[in-house]
RONURO-926526 format. One record per residue (C-alpha): residue in one letter; residue number from 1; y, z, x; chain. Coordinates in steps of 0.2 Angstrom, whole numbers. Layout:
R   res     n       y       z       x   chain
R     a   NUM       Y       Z       X       A
...
***
This chain:
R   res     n       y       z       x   chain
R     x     1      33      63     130       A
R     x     2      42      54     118       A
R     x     3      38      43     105       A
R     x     4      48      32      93       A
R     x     5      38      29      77       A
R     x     6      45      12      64       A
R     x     7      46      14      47       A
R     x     8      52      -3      35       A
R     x     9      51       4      18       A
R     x    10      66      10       9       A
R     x    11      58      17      -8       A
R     x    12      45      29      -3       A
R     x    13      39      39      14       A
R     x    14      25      33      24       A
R     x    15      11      44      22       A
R     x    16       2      37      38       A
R     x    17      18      38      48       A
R     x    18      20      57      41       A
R     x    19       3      62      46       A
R     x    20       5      54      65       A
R     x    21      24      65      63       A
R     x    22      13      80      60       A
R     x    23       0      78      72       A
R     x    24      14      76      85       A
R     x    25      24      91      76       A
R     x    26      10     103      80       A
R     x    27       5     100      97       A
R     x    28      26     102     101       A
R     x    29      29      82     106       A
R     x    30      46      73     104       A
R     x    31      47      61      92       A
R     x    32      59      52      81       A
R     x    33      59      39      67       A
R     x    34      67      23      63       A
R     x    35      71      12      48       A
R     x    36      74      -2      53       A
R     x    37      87      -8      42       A
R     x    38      96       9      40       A
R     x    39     100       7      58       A
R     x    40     116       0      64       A
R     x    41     111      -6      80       A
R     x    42      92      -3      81       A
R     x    43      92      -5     101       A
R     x    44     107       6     103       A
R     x    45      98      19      94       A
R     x    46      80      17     101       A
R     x    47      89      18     120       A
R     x    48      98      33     116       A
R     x    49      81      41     114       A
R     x    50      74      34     127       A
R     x    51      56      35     122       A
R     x    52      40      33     132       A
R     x    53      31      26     118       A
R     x    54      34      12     104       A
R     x    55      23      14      89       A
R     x    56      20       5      74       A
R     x    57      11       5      58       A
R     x    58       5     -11      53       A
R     x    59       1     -19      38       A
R     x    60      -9     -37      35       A
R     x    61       6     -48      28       A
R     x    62      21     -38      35       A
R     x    63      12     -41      53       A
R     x    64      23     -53      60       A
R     x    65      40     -43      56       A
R     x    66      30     -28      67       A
R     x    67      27     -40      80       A
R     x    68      42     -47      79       A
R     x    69      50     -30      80       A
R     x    70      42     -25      97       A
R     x    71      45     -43     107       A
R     x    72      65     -39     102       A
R     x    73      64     -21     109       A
R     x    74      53     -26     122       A
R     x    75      69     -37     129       A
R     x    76      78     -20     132       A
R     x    77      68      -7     136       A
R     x    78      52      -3     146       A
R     x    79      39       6     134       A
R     x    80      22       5     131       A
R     x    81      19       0     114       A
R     x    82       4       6     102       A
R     x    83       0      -2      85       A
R     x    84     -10       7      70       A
R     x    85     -14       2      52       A
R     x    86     -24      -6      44       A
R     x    87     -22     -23      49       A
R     x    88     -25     -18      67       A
R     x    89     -40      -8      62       A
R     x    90     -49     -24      54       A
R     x    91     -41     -40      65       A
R     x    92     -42     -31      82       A
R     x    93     -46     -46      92       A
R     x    94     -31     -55      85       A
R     x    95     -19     -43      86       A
R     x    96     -24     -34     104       A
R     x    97     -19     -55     111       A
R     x    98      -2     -51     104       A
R     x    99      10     -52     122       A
R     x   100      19     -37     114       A
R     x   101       4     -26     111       A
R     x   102       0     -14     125       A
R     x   103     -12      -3     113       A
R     x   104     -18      -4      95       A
R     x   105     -28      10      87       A
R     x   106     -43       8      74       A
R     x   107     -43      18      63       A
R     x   108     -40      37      63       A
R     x   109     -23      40      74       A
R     x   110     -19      58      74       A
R     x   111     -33      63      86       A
R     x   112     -32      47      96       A
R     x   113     -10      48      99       A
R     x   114     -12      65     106       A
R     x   115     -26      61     117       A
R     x   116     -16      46     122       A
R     x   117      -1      56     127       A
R     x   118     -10      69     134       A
R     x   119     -16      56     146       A
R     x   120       1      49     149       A
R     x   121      11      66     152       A
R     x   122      -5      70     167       A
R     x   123      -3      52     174       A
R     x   124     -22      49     169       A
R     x   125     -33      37     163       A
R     x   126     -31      33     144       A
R     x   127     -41      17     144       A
R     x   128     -56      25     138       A
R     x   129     -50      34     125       A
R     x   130     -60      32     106       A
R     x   131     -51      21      93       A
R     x   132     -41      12     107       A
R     x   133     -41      -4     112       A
R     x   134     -31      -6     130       A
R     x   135     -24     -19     138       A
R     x   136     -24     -12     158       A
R     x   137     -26     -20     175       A
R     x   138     -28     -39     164       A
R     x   139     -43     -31     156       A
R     x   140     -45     -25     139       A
R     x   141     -53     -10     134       A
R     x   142     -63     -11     121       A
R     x   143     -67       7     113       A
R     x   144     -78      13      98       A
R     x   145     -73      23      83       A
R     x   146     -75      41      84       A
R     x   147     -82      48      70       A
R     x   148     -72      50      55       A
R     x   149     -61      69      51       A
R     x   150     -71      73      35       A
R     x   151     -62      92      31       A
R     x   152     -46      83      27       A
R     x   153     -38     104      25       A
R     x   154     -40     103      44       A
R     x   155     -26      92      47       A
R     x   156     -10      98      53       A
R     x   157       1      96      38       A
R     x   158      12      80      36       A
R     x   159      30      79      43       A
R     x   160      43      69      33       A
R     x   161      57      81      39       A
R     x   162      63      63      52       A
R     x   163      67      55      34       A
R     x   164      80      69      28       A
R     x   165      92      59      40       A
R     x   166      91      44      28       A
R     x   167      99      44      12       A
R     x   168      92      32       2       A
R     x   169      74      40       6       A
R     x   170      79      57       6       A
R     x   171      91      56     -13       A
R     x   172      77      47     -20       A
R     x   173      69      62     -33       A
R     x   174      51      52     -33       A
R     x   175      38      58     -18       A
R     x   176      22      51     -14       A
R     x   177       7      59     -10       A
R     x   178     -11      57      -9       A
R     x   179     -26      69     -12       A
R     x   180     -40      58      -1       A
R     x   181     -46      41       8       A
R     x   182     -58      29       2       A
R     x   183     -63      21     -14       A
R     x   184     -83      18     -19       A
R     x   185     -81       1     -25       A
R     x   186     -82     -14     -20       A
R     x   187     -69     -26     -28       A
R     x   188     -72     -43     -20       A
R     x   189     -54     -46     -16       A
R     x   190     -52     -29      -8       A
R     x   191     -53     -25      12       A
R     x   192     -62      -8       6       A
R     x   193     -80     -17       6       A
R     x   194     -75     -20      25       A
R     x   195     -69      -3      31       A
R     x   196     -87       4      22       A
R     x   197     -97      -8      31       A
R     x   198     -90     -15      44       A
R     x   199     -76      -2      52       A
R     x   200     -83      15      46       A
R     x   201    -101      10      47       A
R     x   202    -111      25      55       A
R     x   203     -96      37      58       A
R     x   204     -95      47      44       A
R     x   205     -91      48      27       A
R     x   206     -79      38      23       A
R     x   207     -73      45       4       A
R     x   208     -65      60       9       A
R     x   209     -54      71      -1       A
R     x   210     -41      86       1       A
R     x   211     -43     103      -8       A
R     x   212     -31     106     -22       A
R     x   213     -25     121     -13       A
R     x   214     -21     110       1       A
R     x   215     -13      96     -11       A
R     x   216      -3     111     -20       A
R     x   217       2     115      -1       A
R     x   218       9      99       4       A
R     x   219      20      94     -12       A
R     x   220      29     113      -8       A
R     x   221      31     110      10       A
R     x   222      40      93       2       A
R     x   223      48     103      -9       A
R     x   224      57     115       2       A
R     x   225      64     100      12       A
R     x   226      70      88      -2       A
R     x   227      72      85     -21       A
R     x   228      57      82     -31       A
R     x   229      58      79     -50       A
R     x   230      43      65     -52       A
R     x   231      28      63     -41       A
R     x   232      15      49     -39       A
R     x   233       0      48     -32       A
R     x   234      -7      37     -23       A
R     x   235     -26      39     -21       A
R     x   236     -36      24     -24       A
R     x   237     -45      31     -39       A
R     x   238     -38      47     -43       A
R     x   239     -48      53     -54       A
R     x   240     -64      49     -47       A
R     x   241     -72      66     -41       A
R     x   242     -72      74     -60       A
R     x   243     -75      94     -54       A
R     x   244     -59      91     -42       A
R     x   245     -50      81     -55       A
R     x   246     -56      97     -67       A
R     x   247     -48     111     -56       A
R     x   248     -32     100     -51       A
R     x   249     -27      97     -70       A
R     x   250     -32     116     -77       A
R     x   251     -18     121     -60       A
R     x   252      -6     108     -61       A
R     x   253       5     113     -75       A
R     x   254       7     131     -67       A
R     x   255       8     129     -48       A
R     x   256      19     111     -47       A
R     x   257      25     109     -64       A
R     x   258      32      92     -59       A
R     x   259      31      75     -71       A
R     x   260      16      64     -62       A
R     x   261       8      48     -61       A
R     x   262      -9      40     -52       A
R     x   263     -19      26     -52       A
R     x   264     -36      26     -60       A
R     x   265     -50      15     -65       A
R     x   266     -53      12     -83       A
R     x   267     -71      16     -85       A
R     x   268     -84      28     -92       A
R     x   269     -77      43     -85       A
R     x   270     -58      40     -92       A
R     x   271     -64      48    -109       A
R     x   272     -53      56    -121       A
R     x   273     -59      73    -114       A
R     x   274     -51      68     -96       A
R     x   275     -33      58    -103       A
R     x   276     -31      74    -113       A
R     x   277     -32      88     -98       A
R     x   278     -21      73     -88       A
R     x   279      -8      75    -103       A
R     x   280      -8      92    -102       A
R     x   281      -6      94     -84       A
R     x   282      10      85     -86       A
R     x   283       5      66     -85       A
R     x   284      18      53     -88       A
R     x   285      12      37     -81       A
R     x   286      -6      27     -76       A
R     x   287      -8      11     -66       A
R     x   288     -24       0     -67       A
R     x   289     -32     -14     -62       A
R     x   290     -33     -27     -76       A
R     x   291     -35     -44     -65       A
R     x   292     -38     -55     -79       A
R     x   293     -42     -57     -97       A
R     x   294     -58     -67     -92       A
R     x   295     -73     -55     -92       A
R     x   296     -84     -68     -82       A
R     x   297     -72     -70     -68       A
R     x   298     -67     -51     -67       A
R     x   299     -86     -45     -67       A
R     x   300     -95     -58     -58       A
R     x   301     -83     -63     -44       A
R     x   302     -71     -48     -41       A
R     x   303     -84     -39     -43       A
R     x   304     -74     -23     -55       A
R     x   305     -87     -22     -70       A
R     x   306     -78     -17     -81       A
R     x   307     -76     -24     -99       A
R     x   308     -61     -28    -108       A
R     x   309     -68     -16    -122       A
R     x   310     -65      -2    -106       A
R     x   311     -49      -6    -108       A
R     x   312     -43      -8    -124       A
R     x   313     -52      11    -127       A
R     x   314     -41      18    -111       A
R     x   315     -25      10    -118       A
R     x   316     -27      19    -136       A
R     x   317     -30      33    -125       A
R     x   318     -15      33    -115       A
R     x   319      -3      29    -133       A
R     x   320     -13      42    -141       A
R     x   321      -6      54    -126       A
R     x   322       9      47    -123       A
R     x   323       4      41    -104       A
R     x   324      14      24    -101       A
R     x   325       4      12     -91       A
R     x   326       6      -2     -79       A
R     x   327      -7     -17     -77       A
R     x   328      -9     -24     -61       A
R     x   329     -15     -43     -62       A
R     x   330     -17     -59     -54       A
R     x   331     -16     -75     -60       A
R     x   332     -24     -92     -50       A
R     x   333     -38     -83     -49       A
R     x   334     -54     -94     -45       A
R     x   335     -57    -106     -58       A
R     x   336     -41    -101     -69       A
R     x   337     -29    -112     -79       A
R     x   338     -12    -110     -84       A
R     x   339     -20    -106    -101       A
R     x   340     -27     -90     -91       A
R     x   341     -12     -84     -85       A
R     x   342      -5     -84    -105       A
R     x   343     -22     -79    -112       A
R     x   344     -19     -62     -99       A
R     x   345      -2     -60    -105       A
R     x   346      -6     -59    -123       A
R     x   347     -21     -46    -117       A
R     x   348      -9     -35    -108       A
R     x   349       1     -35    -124       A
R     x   350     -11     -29    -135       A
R     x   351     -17     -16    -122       A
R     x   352       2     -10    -126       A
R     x   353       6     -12    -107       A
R     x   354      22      -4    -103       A
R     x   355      23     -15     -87       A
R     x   356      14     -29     -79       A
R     x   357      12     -31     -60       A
R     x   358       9     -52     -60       A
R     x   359       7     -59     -45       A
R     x   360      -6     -74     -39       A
R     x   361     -21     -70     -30       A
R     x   362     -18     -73     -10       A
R     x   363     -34     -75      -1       A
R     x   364     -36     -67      18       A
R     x   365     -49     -68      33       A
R     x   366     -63     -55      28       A
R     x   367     -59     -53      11       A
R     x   368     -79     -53       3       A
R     x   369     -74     -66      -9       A
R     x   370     -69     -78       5       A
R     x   371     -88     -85       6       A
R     x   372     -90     -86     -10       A
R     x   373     -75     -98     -13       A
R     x   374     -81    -108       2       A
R     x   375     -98    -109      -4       A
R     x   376     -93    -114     -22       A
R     x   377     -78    -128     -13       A
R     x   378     -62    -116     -19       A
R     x   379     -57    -118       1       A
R     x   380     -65    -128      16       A
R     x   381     -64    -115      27       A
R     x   382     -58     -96      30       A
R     x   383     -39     -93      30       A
R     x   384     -32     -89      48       A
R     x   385     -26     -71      49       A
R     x   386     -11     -76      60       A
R     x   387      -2     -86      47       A
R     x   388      -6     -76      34       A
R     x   389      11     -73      26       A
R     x   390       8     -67       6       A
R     x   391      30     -75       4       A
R     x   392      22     -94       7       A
R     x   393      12     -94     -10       A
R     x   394       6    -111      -4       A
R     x   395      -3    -105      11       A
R     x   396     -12     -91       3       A
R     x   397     -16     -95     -15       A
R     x   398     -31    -107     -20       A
R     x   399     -23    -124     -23       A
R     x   400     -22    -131     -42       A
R     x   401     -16    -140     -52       A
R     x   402      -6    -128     -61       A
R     x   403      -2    -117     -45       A
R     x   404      16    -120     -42       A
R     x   405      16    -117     -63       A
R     x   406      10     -99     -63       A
R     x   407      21     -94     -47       A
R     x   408      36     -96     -57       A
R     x   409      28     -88     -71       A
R     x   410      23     -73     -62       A
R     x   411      40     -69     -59       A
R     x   412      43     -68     -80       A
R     x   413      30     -61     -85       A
R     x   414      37     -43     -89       A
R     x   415      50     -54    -101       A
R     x   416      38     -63    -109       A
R     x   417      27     -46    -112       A
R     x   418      44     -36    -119       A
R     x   419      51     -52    -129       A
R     x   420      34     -62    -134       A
R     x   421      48     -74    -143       A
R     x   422      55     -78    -126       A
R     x   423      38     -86    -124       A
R     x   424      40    -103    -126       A
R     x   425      55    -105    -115       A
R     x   426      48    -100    -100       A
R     x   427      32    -110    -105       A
R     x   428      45    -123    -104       A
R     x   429      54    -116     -90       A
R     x   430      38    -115     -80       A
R     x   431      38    -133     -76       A
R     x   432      54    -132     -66       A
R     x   433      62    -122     -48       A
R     x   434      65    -105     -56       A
R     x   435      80    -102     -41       A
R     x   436      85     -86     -35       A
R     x   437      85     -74     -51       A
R     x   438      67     -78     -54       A
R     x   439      61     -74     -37       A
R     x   440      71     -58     -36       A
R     x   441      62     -49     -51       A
R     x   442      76     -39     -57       A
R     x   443      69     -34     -73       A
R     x   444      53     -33     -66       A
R     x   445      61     -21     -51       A
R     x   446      70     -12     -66       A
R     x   447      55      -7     -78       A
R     x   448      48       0     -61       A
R     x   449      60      10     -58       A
R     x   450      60      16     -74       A
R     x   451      40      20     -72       A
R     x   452      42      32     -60       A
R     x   453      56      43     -66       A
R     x   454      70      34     -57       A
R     x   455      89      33     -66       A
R     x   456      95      14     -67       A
R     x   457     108      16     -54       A
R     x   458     100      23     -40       A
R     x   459      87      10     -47       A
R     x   460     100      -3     -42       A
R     x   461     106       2     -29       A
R     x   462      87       4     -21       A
R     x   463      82     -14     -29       A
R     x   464      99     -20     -18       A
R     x   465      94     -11      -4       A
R     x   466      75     -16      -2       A
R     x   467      83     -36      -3       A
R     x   468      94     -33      11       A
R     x   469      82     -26      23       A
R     x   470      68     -40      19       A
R     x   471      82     -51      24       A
R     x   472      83     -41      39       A
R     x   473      65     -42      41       A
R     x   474      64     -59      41       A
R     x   475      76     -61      55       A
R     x   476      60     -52      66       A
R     x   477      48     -62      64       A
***
């Protein structure tokens, strides 16, 4: 059987698509991937391989431009399409009514795409198959999750061999990799809380994490294959499970070698004892969830707990070792004036935050704080999934009076934190359309780049690239 898998990133791998590649690696299918806007003539292409199946990895925001995608292949060629990812695994009911939706799959695909194809090659049934959801016959089959792979080591290993034909992917000397699934928090504006309670509920444990000989064995499969001068993972909480975290930093340094970079949370276990073992496995760079300056909103309706003193002892920490660190916040969060969004920036700036990620809060169906915005008349009723589309600010983010202020803001933020005497110009500048310069994010495209260890021009070239095929994108939906 053949399948053609859709990829729409340029800058990194799909690790969910690399796993499926994997799973049909080892069991001997055909299979070939697709960026989309590195393809000439996308249906040319796709006919050429003529495949028996059209799958897709969907993601909540970018769903429309997957949908999109299928409907215009759908014109020229018969193939059953089958949708995975996350958005699919928590809006099944809205997107199994999609008229270009034959399949999705909740959850877990690797066991449940061979099944499927097994079913397929034999002619038989595949309508009761676990973690599919079937449109056959005008019925829809409705199936439950089977329970959850918790030896991650048993795993076939990933494929990314299908990107080498790609230049912009395969040049790029940064990889992504991740060590394990889940996070144990429950961060109010996060879909985790969902997948733990909701999706995952009785099937399993859902934190599940990858030996580090197993980790080890991956980034040197990579390595044989490509280029890799910088690596990132891109665990929720990396640093989570300490013994693990323990043994991966005492190997690190002798086994890979390579310059690195995670996220973590800035709590009680990211001690001096931990930042130093990071340093000396060869950490470069953290990123971190700062939110907002305001301790109230951060703790008592996000629901992180952590204090802004966690923070100013990890940032000492990180100077201390040299670690650069980015701050992911949100601005127009519930209750938030424009004097929050500057009151964050001057936090972020004392914490010595080598980058910023500013962006405003977009609320979404299921999101745990979506009750409590209701109940406390933020919103008069719960988003709708099917407009959800995080590029109109104005349907997403809570409506006040200084919205349309700190959307333009956002996009100056890293300025403002690198020249703080740039400050009162785009305080001034906030009251007006920032055009196309401030919605591209150049600089803040550039201090990203140069985050994760890549060199300016091919920086450039990527940040030109990415532009061009959202454009493309947008033509989809």
């Amino acid at each position: 059987m053949r399948v053609a898998l859709f990829d729409y990133s340029l800058f990194y791998e799909s690790l969910g698509l690399a796993n499926l590649m994997g799973a049909l690696k080892a069991k001997n299918h055909d299979y070939k991937l697709f960026i989309i806007s590195e393809e000439k003539d996308i249906i040319e292409s796709v006919k050429q391989f003529n495949p028996d199946l059209l799958s897709f990895s969907v993601c909540t925001g970018i769903h429309h431009i997957s949908f999109g995608l299928a409907r215009y292949l759908r014109k020229h060629m018969r193939a059953l399409t089958v949708f995975g990812g996350p958005h699919v695994t928590l809006f099944p009911e809205e997107s199994i009514k999609e008229d270009c939706v034959d399949i999705i799959c909740r959850g877990d695909g690797e066991e449940a795409l061979i099944e499927l194809l097994d079913a397929l090659k034999n002619r038989g049934d595949y309508s009761q198959i676990k973690n599919l959801w079937v449109k056959k016959d005008g019925q829809i089959f409705r199936n439950e999750i089977r329970p959850l792979i918790e030896n991650l080591d048993s795993l076939p290993l990933p494929d990314r061999s299908q990107y080498l034909k790609y230049p912009i992917v395969r040049d790029l000397p940064l990889k992504r990799f991740i060590t394990g699934y889940g996070c144990p928090f429950q961060c109010s504006f996060c879909y985790n809380a969902m997948f733990l309670k909701e999706v995952y509920k009785g099937k399993g444990n859902y934190l599940r994490k990858k030996s580090v000989d197993r980790v080890f064995l991956e980034i040197k499969e990579v390595q044989k294959i490509s280029t890799v001068k910088r690596i990132h993972f891109h665990d929720d909480n990396f640093n989570f499970y300490q013994e693990w975290f323990k043994e991966f930093c005492e190997r690190y340094a002798k086994e890979i070698g390579l310059p690195w970079s995670c996220t973590v949370r800035v709590d009680n276990m990211l001690n001096e004892e931990v930042v130093k073992m990071m340093h000396e496995a060869g950490c470069v760079g953290v990123t971190y969830g700062l939110e907002t300056h305001n301790e109230n909103v951060r703790n008592k309706i996000l629901n992180k707990h952590l204090k802004n003193e966690d923070f100013e002892k990890a940032s000492k920490l990180f100077k201390k070792y040299k670690i650069k660190h980015i701050a992911a916040i949100m601005l127009n969060l519930p209750g938030e004036t424009i004097k929050d969004a500057f009151a964050t920036l001057h936090f972020a700036r004392k914490l010595n935050s080598d980058v910023v990620r500013a962006a405003l809060y977009n609320m979404a169906k299921k999101q745990p704080i979506i009750d409590w915005l209701m109940e406390n008349n933020y919103i008069d009723h719960a988003p709708e999934i099917d407009n959800f589309n995080p590029t109109r600010l104005e349907d997403v983010a809570i409506h006040s009076p200084d919205m349309e202020r700190m959307i333009r803001l956002s996009a100056f933020f890293n300025i403002m934190l690198k020249f703080p005497f740039l400050e009162p110009l785009f305080r001034f500048l906030s009251f007006f359309p920032i055009g196309r310069f401030g919605r591209s994010r150049m600089y803040d495209s550039y201090l990203e780049m140069r985050f994760m260890g890549v060199p300016p021009l091919q920086g450039f070239k990527y940040f030109l690239k990415v532009r061009q095929g959202f454009k493309a994108f947008q033509n989809l939906r």
